[in-house]
C-alpha positions as CSV (number, residue, x, y, z in Angstrom):
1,X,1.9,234.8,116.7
2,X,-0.3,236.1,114.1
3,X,0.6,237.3,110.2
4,X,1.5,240.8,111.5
5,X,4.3,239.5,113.7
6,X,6.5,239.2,110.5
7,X,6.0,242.6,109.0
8,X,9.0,244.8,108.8
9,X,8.8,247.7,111.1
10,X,9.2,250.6,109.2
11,X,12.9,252.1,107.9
12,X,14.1,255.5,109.1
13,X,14.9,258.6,107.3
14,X,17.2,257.5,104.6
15,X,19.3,260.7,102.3
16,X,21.1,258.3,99.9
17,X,20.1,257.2,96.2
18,X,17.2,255.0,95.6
19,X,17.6,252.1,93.6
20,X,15.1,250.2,92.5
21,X,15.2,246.2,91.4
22,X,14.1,245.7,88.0
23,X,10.4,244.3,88.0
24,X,9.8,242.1,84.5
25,X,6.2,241.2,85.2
26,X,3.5,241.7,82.6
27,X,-0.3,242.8,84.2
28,X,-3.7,241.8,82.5
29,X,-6.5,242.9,83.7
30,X,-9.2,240.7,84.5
31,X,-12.8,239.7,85.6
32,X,-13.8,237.0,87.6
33,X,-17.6,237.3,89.0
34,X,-17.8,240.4,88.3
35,X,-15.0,241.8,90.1
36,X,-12.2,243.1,88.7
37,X,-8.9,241.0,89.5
38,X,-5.1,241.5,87.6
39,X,-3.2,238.6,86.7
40,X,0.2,239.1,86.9
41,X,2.4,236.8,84.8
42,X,6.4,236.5,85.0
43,X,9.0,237.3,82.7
44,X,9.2,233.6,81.6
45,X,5.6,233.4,81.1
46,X,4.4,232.0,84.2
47,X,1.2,233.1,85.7
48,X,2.1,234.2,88.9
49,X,-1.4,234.6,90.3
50,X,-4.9,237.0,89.7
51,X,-5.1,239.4,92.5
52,X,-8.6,241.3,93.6
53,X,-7.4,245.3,93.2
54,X,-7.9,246.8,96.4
55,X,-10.5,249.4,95.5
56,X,-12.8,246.3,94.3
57,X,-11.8,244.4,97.7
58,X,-13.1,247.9,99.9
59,X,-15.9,248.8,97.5
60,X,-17.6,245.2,98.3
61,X,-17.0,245.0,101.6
62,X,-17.9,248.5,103.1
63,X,-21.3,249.0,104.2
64,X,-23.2,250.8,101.1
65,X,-26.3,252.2,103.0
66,X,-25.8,255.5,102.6
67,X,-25.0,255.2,99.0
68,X,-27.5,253.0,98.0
69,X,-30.3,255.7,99.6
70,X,-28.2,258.5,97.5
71,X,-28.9,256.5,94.1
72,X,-32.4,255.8,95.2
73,X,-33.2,259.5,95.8
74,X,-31.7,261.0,92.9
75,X,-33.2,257.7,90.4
76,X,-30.2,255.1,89.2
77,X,-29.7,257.0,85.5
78,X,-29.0,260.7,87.6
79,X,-26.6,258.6,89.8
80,X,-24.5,256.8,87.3
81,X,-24.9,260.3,85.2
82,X,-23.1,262.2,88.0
83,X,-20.6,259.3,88.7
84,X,-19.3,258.9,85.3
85,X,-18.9,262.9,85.2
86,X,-17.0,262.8,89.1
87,X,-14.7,260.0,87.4
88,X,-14.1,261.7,84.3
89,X,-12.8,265.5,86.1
90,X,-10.8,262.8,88.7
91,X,-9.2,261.7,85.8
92,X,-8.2,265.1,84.4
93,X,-6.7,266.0,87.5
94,X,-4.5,262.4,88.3
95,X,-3.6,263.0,84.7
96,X,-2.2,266.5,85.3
97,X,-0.8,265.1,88.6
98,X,1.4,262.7,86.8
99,X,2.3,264.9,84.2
100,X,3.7,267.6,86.7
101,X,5.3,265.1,88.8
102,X,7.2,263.5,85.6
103,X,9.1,266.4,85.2
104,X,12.2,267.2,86.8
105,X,12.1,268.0,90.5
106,X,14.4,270.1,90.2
107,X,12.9,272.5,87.4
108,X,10.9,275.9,88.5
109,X,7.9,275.4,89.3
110,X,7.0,278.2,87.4
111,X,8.6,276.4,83.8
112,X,7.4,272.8,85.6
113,X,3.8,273.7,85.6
114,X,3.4,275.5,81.9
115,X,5.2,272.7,80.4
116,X,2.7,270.4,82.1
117,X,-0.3,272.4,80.8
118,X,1.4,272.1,77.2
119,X,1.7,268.2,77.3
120,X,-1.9,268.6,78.6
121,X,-3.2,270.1,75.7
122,X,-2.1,267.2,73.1
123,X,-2.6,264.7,76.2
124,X,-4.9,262.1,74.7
125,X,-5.9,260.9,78.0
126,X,-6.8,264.4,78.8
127,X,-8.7,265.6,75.7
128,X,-10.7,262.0,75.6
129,X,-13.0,263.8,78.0
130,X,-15.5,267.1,77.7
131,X,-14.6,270.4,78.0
132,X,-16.6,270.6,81.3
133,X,-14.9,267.4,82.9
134,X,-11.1,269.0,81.5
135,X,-12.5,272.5,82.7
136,X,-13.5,271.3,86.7
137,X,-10.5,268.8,87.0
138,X,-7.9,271.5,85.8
139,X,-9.2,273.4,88.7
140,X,-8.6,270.6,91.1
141,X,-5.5,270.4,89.6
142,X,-4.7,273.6,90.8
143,X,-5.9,273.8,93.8
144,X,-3.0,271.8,94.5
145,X,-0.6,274.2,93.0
146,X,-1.7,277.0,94.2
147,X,-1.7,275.9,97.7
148,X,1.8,275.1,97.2
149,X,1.0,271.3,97.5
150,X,4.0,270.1,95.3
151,X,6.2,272.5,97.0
152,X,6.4,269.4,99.8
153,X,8.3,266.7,98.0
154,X,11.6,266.7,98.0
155,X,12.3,263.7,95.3
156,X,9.7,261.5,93.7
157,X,10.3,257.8,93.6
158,X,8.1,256.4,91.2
159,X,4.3,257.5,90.8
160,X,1.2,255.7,88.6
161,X,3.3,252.2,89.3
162,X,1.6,249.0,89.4
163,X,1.9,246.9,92.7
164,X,1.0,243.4,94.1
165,X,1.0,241.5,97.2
166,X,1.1,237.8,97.4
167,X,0.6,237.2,100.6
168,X,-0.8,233.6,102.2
169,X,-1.3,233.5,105.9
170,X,-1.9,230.0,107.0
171,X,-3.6,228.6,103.7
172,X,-5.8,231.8,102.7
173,X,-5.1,233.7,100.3
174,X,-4.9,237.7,101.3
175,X,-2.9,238.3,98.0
176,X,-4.0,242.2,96.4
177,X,-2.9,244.4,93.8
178,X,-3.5,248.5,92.7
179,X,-1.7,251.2,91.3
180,X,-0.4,254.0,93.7
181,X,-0.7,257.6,92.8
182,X,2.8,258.8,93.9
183,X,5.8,257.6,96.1
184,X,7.9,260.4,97.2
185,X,10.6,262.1,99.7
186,X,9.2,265.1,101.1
187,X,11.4,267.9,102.6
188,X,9.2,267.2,106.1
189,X,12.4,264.8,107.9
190,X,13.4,263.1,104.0
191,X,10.7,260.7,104.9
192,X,9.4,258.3,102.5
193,X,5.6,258.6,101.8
194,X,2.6,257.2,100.0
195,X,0.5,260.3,98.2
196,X,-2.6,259.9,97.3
197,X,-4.7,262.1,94.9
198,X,-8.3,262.7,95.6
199,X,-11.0,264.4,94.0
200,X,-14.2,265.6,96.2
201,X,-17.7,267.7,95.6
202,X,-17.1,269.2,98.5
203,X,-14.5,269.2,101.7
204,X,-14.6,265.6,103.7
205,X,-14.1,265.0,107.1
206,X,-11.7,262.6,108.6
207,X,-14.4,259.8,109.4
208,X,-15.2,260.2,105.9
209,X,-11.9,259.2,104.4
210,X,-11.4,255.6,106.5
211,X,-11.1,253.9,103.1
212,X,-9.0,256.2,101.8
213,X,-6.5,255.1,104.7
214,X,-6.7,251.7,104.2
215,X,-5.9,251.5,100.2
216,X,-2.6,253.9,101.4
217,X,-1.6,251.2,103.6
218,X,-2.4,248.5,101.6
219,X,-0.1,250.4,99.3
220,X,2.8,250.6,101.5
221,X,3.2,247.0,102.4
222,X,2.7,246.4,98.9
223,X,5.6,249.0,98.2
224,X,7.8,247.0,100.5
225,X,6.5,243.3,99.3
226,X,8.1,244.2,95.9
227,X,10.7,246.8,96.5
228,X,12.1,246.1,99.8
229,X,10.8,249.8,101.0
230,X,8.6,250.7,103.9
231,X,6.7,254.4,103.7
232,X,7.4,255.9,106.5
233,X,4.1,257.8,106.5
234,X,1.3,258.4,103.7
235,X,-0.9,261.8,102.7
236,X,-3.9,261.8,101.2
237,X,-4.8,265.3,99.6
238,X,-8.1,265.9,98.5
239,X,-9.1,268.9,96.4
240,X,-12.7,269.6,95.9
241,X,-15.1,271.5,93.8
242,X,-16.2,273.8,96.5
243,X,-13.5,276.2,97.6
244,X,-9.7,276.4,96.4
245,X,-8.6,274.8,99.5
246,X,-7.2,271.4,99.2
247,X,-6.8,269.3,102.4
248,X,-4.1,266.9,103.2
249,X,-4.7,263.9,105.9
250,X,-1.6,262.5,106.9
251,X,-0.6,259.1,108.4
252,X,2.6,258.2,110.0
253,X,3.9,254.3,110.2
254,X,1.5,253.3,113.5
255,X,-1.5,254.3,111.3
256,X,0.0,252.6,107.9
257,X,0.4,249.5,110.4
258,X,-3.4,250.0,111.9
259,X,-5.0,250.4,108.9
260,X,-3.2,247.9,106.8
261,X,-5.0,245.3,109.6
262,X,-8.3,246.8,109.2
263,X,-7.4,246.6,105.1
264,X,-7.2,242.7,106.3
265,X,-10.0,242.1,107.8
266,X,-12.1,243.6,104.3
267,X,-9.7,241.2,102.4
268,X,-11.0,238.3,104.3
269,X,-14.5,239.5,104.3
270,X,-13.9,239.6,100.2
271,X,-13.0,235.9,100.5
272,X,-16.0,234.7,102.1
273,X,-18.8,236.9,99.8
């Protein structure tokens, strides 16, 4: 018997109304050793514990070889330059995500997406940036809606929410926390799936993307730790800067359950750095 023996398996298609419980908790977020960790305290005031986000746990424990040779090529300042400038048109295009998604599903898209693009325009998070970053990660943006990306869910859930996992397998502490882009019905079955927004320079292949699996299935058993629902299934799309082709890599409830052990096996590497 091992700590995957008393997962869930994952629920089947379900039609009727959501309801989710009421979470109370306040987040802070925090560093410890130069990671970044969120401490989650109860409604009462109780600190409930400081969780390692999972990006941190992934970015320290996947192998940086290729990376590090990238920065040395280019010199440190040109590297941090054009990271700071990939962030900044990533966040321009979550942002205009989670606008359109905030809107009624059942609006036209037509009405859906200019109102979007007029919250935009007085969208401090938006305008913090320059006009290049607002400029590239509109277009990623699009690239979504043109390709009729949206078009797939049926029902959003929640989006942008805040999640964490205690979990405690025989005296270690596995416990993680993140936020997840989107958590959504799509018309493909009324399944229940993890989306994740990405931003790329240019298209990615599958190998590529093996982190990108683990945070969504680090996300879904997080999902059902606090809400009591398993994904059935998680997509990642990823529009680049190349061409106006946006690609979607989807995993169905054997790959959440693979890749949330591989996820696992990096949290207990993180223990032990």
């Amino acid at each position: 018997m091992d700590i995957f023996s008393s997962i869930p398996d994952i629920n089947g298609d379900i039609n009727e109304e959501i309801i989710l419980p009421v979470q109370n908790e306040s987040i802070r977020r925090v560093n410890i050793d130069g990671k970044r960790y969120y401490e989650v305290t109860s409604d009462n005031g109780v600190i409930i514990g400081s969780f390692p986000s999972i990006t941190t746990v992934l970015s320290k424990t996947q192998d940086n070889t290729f990376l590090d040779k990238w920065r040395e090529r280019v010199g440190h300042e040109e590297a941090n330059s054009i990271s700071v400038k990939a962030t900044e048109r990533g966040t321009v295009m979550h942002r205009l995500c989670e606008l359109y998604c905030e809107l009624p599903d059942s609006m036209d898209r037509h009405k859906r997406l200019k109102t979007t693009i007029d919250l935009a325009n007085d969208d401090k998070e938006v305008n913090q940036h320059d006009t290049r970053s607002i400029i590239v990660g509109t277009q990623l943006f699009f690239n979504f809606y043109n390709s009729g990306f949206f078009n797939s869910i049926k029902r959003g859930i929640f989006q942008e929410k805040f999640l964490w996992n205690h979990l405690v397998y025989r005296g270690e502490d596995l416990s993680y926390a993140g936020t997840v882009d989107n958590f959504s019905i799509v018309f493909d079955g009324n399944k229940k799936k993890v989306i994740d927004f990405k931003t790329a320079k240019k298209r990615k292949s599958e190998e590529w993307i093996l982190s990108y699996k683990k945070q969504c299935s680090a996300y879904s058993y997080a999902i059902e730790a606090r809400y009591g629902i398993m994904p059935d299934g998680c997509e990642i799309w990823i529009s680049n800067e190349v061409d106006n082709d946006p690609q979607c890599f989807k995993m169905d409830s054997d790959d959440i359950k693979y890749y949330f052990k591989e996820f696992m096996k990096d949290r207990r590497r993180f223990n032990n750095l």
